[in-house]
C-alpha positions, 0 to 999 in steps of 0.5 A, spaced: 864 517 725 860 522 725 853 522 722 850 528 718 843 528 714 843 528 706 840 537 707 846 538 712 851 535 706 848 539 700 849 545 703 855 544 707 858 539 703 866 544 702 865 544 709 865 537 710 870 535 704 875 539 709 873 535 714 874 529 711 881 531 708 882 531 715 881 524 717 874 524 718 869 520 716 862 521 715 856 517 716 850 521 710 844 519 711 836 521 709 830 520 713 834 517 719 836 511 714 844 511 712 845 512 705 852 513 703 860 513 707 864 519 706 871 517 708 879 520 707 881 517 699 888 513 701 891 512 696 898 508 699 896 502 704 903 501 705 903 508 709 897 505 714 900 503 720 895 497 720 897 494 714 905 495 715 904 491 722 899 486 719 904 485 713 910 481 716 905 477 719 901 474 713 908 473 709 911 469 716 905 465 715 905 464 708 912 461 708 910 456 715 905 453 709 899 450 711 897 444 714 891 440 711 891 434 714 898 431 714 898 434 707 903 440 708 901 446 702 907 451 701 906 457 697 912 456 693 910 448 691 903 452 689 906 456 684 912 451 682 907 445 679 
């Protein structure tokens, strides 16, 4: 993540645009402190791979149920009552 002052983004901000369509984000900041991040929109979390691999995983868990204390919670008995 690059870092660049609030000066440098108004008069390249086209510039750094494109470098976000790229995949980079950016840090802006003015008098050295961060004011603001500049990242790539993502619209479709399914096409990220962090969340296409941690997805399984939450439904495996889901579906194992909760144990709370003896007391075995699972998602369809939550929804069912």
């Amino acid at each position: 993540m690059r870092t660049v002052s609030l000066t440098t983004a108004n008069q390249d901000f086209s510039k750094l645009i494109r470098e976000v369509e790229r995949g980079e984000e950016l840090v802006i900041t003015r008098r050295g402190l961060p004011v603001a991040r500049l990242l790539p929109h993502r619209g479709d979390r399914t096409a990220d791979p962090a969340w296409t691999a941690a997805y399984p995983r939450m439904m495996a868990r889901l579906e194992e149920g909760a144990s709370l204390g003896g007391l075995k919670i699972r998602r369809e008995e939550l929804y069912d009552r």
